[in-house]
N, C-alpha and C positions, 0 to 999 in steps of 0.2 A: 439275463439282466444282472449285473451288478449289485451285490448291495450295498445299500445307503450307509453311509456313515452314520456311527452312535452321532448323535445330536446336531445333525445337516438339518437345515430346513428347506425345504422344497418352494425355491421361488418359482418358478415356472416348472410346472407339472409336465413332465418325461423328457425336461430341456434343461432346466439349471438348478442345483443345489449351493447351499451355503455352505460350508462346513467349519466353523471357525475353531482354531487349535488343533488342524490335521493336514501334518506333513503332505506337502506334494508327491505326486506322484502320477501315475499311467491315472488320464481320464482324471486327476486333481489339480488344479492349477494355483499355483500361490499369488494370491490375488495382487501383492502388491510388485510381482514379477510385470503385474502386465501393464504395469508404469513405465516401462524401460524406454526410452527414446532410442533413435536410428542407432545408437553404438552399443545397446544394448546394457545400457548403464540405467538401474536406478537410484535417484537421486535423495528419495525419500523428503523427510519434511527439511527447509530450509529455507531461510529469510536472506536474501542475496547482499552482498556486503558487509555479513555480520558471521561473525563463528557460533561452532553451535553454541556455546556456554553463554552469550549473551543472550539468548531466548529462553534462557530455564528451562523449566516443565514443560511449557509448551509442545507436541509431538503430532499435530494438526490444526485441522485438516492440511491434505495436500493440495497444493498448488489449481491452477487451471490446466498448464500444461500437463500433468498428469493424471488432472481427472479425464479432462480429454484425450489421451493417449490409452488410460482404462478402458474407456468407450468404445474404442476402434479397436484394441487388441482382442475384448472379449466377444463384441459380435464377430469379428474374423474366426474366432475359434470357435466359438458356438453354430456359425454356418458350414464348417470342417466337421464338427462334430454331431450334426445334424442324421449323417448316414448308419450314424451306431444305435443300437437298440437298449441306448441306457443315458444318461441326463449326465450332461458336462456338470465338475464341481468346482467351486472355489472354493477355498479357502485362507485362514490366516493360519501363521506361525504358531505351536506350542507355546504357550504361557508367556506370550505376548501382547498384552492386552490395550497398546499401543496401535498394534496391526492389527487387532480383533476393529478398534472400531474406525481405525482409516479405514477398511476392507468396505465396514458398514456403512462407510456415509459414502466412497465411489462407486459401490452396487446401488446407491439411490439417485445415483448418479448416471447410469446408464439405465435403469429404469424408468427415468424424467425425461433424458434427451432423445432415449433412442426408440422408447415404448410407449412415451408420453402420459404413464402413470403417475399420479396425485400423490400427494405426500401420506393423505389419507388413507389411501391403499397400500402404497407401504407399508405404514405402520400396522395394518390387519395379518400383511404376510408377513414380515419379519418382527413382529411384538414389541409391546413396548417398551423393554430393555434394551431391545436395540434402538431405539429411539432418545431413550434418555442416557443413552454412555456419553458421559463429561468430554469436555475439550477444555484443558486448563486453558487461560488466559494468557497470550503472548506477555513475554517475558517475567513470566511467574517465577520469582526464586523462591518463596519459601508457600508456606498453609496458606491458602485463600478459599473464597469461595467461587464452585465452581457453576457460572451460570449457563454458557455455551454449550449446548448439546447436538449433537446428530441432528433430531428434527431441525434447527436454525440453519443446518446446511441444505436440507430437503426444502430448506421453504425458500431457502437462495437461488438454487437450481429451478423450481419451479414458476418463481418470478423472472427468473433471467430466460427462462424459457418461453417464457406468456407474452414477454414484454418484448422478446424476438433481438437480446442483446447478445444473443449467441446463436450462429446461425445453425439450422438445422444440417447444412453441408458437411460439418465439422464432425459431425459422427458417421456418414455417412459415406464421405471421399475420405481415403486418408491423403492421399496427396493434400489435399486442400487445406486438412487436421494439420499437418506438417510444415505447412507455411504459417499459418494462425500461430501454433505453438512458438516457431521459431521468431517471430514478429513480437510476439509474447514477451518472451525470453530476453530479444536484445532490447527490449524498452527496459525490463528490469536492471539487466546487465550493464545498460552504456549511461541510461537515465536516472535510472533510482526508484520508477516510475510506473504506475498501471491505468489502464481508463478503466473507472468502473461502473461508468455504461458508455459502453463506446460512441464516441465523436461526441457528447453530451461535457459529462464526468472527469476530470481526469484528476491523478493524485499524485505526489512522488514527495522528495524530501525536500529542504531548503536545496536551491541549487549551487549554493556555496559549498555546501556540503559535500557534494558530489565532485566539482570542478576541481577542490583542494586534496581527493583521493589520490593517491599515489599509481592506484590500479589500473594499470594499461586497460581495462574493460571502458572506464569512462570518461565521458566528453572532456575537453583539452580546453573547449572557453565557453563566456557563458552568452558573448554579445554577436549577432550577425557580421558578419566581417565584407567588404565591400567587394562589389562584382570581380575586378580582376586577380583579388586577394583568394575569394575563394576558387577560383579555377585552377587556379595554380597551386592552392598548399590544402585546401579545406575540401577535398568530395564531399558530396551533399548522402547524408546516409540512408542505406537503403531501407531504413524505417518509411523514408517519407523523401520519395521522389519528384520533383514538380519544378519547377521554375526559378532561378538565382534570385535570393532579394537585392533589390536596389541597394544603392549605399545607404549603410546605418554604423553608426560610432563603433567605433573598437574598444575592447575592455579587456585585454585579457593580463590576469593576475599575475603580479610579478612582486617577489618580493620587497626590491626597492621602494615600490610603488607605493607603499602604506606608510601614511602619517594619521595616529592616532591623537585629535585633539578635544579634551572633555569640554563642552560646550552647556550651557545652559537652558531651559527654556524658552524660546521666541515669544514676547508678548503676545498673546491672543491665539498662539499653534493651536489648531483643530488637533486632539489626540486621545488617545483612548488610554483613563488612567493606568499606570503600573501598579502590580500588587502589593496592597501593603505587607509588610511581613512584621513577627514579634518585636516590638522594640523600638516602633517605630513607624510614622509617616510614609505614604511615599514619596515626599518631595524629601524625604530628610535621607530614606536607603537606597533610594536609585540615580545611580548616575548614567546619564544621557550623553554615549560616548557618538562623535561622528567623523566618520572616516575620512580623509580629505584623500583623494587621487589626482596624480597625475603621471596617468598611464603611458606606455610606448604602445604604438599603434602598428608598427610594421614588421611585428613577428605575431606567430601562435604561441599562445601560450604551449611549453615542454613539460614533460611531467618532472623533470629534472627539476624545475624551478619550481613547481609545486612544492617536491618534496624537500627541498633548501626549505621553502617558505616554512613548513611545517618546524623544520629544526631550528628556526632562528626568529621568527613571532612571537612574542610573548601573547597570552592570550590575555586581552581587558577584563577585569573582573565585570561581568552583567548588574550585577547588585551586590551593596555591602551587606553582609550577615556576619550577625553575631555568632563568635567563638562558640559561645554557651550553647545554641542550639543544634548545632554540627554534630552529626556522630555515625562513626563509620558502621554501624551495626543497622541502621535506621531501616524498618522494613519495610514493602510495598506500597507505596501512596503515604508517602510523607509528606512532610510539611514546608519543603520547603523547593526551590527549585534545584538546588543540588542532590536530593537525597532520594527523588522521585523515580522509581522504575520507570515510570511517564516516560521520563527526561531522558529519550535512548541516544545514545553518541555514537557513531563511529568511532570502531577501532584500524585505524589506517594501517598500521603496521601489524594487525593481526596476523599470526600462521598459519589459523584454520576458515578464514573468513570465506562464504558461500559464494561464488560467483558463476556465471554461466563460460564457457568455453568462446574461442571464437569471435568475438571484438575487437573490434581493434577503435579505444575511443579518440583518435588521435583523426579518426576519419570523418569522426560523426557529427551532422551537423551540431553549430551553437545553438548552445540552450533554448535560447530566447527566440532566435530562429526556427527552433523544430519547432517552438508552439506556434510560432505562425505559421508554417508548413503543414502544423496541423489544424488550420482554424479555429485556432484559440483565440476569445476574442477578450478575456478577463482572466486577471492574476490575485486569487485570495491566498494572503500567508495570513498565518494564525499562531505564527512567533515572533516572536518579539526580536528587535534591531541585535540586540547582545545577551546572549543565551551560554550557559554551559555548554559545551560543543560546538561554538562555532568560531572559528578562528577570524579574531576580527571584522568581526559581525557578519550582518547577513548586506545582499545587494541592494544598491540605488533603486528606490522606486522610479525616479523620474526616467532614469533610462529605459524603461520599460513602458514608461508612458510616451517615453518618443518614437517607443516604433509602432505607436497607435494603437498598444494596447493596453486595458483599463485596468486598475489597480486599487482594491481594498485590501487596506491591514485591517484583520479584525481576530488581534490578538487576546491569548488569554492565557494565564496559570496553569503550569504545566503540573501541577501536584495538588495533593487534596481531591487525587480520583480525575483529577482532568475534566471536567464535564463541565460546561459551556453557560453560563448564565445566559437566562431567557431572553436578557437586553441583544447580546451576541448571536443566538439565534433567529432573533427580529430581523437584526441589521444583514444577517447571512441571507434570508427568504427574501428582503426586500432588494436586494442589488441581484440576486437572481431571477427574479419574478422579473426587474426591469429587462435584463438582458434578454430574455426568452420572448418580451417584449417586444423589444426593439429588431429581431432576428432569431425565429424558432431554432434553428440551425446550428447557432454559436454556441460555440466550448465554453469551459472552463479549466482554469487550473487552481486545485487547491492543494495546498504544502503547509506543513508546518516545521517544525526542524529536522525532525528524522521521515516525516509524513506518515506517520502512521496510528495516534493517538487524537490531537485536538481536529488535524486535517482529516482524518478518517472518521471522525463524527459529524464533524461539516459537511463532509462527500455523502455519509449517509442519510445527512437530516435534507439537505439538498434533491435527492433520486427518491426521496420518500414525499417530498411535495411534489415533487414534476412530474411521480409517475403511480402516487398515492398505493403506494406501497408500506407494507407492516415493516417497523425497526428490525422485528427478529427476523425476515428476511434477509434484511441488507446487513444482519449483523453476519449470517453466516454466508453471503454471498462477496461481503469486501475481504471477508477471511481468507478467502480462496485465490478471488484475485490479486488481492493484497498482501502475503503472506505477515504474519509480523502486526496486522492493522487493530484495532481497539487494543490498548495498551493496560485498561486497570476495569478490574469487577465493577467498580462506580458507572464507566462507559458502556457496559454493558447490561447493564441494569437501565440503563438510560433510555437505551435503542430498543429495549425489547418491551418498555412501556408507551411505543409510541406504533401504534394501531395503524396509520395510515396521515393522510395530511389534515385532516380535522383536528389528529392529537395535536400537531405542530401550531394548527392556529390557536388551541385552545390553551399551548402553553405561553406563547407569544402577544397572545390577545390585550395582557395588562405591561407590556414591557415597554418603559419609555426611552425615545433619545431614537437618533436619527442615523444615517451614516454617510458619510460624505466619498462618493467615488472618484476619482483621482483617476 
């Protein structure tokens, strides 16, 4: 028998070692080798549409897709290696300590799905330093603090397991692993987009956002386009196969197409106030810009014409702010919405920007269409109409309402830690509680501008009443699915003080004000 590596720890007694900081080799497997999809590529950590430099520090966790490709590489070689009279090892890279602790949270990850071992248990075999090695906080540039550890992934994986949001097939078939992942994949790739809990949950960015990418990966429009339009120019994409929608209005963006006219208040508008900011009111720094269209309806939108749109819109200032408080050094959770790491943008014209292989989104169904393809039956954005990054605001609610499905804004301050006053969280449980209501069955969609900050506390605080689930569960479980999701230490501080769904009523209990669904 072989001997054990100086400092391996024996997960499975005369079957698997740890070894972290030792070179692969005969009988050592470099743990994050066994991420490699079909081409034999790994990917390692990366938030899709974005280069690495816009996610900082951040270096975890790894995605679903390659936790689950973990899964399946390592029992295939552990059942191969089964016939030797010595215990397969893994290990991480030399004085990597990036890969020491991905290694660590996807070995709790095949120990949860495939062994159906407790996070508790875990932590007896592997100690609890490996329990508590750090996850900086997506898009961390500079010193924060770091609240995200290892166990909030363990408690991810063993609630997405309990709760049966990941089927047991997936470690089990890899063919089957193989379609999941890739399904996975092209929702991030062509959409922006993750369920995080499937057919329930769903999240992604503004869809403006996405449609105005120059990225041959994604969607080309954002409105169903009418039966004979789609047979001819629009395949319905293989995310989501089923049936042509009836006719529904066409929208697809064209630069012509935008008249920007500044508008006032409507006596009496239902709306949820805008932030005040220093210096000033909100009715005094925010201007309430609305977009007037009148689209052409009988082509697709081309990415050609996106990217004209990009070089010749000016983009509307969201809010006025003061010179004085502007400053380009301003660190993590500032104060303002310009200065806000919160506040993630796309970089369209990026060189190193992450994307999946393989799309082609010129094919893939309209926006608005895949979510009714996916029985989605509610639309929550949690950003506001004119935002930093979004090129002449964000979409028509009403169109959205005419293809029958529901719509709350229920926006809120993208800086100052991002974290959701209690009023906003009321109004989130109470339009969800109806819909779940009204039909167990029915989705939702929740976005905020990049979707991964206000919309990814909403998705959380949402899956934590429906399925009374701990915050630090779904903190390290949207991580995963999410790549990129809770965006500022405040967020995460947030989720991991809320225990289950009593904490959610207990914080909601005294908040007043109602919401009006649309």
């Amino acid at each position: 028998m072989a001997e054990i590596p100086v400092g391996a720890i024996e997960v499975l007694p005369q079957k698997l070692l740890f070894a972290p900081g030792q070179q692969a080799g005969v009988g050592v497997l470099d743990g994050l080798a066994l991420c490699a999809n079909e081409d034999g590529l790994v990917r390692g950590y990366a938030v899709p549409h974005y280069s690495k430099s816009a996610f900082g520090k951040a270096f975890g966790p790894l995605d679903l897709d390659q936790t689950i490709r973990f899964c399946c590489a390592l029992e295939r070689h552990l059942k191969v290696w089964a016939q030797k009279d010595e215990p397969l090892c893994v290990a991480s890279a030399p004085f990597d300590e990036a890969a020491h602790t991905n290694v660590v949270v996807l070995l709790g990850a095949y120990l949860i799905f495939n062994l159906g071992w407790t996070v508790q248990s875990l932590t007896q075999t592997l100690g609890e330093a490996a329990v508590g090695r750090p996850l900086p906080c997506a898009w961390t540039l500079g010193n924060t603090d770091h609240i995200m550890k290892v166990r909030h992934c363990w408690l991810g994986f063993e609630v997405a397991r309990d709760q049966g949001w990941i089927g047991q097939e997936c470690f089990s078939d890899e063919v089957h692993a193989s379609l999941v992942c890739s399904r996975y994949n092209e929702l991030a790739s062509t959409y922006d987009a993750a369920w995080v809990v499937p057919g329930s949950i769903f999240l992604c960015s503004d869809p403006i956002t996405t449609v105005l990418d120059p990225n041959p990966c994604t969607f080309t429009e954002l409105w169903p386009r009418p039966r004979e339009d789609i047979q001819e120019h629009s395949p319905v994409s293989p995310l989501s196969r089923g049936k042509v929608l009836e006719h529904c209005p066409v929208s697809p963006l064209s630069p012509a197409s935008f008249q920007v006219q500044r508008v006032g208040r409507t006596q009496g508008e239902t709306s949820f106030a805008e932030p005040a900011l220093p210096g000033g009111s909100p009715s005094s720094t925010v201007e309430v810009v609305e977009i007037l269209t009148d689209l052409p309806t009988d082509r697709p939108l081309a990415k050609e014409s996106v990217t004209t749109a990009l070089q010749r819109i000016a983009r509307p200032p969201a809010i006025s702010i003061p010179d004085s408080i502007l400053s380009p050094d301003r660190s993590p959770g500032g104060q303002t919405e310009l200065d806000s790491t919160a506040t993630v943008c796309k970089d369209y014209y990026g060189q190193n920007r992450q994307t999946s292989k393989g799309s082609d989104g010129s094919k893939a169904q309209p926006f608005f269409g895949f979510l009714q393809e996916l029985h989605i039956k509610m639309v929550i954005r949690a950003n506001y109409d004119q935002e930093n990054g979004i090129l002449n605001g964000s979409y028509d609610r009403k169109r959205v309402q005419a293809l029958g499905l529901k719509h709350v804004d229920l926006p809120y301050p993208d800086y100052n830690g991002a974290v959701p006053p209690a009023q906003m969280i009321s109004k989130l449980l109470r339009v969800s509680r109806n819909l779940q209501t009204q039909r167990a069955a029915d989705a939702m969609c929740i976005h905020c501008k990049g979707g991964f900050g206000r919309s990814g506390v909403y998705a959380c605080c949402v899956a934590i009443d429906r399925f009374d689930v701990s915050g630090e569960a779904m903190l390290g479980w949207v991580r995963i699915v999410r790549p990129g999701a809770i965006t500022t230490p405040e967020q995460e501080r947030f989720l991991c003080s809320l225990t289950g769904r009593a904490s959610l009523d207990d914080l909601t209990s005294s908040a007043a004000g109602c919401c009006v669904v649309h």
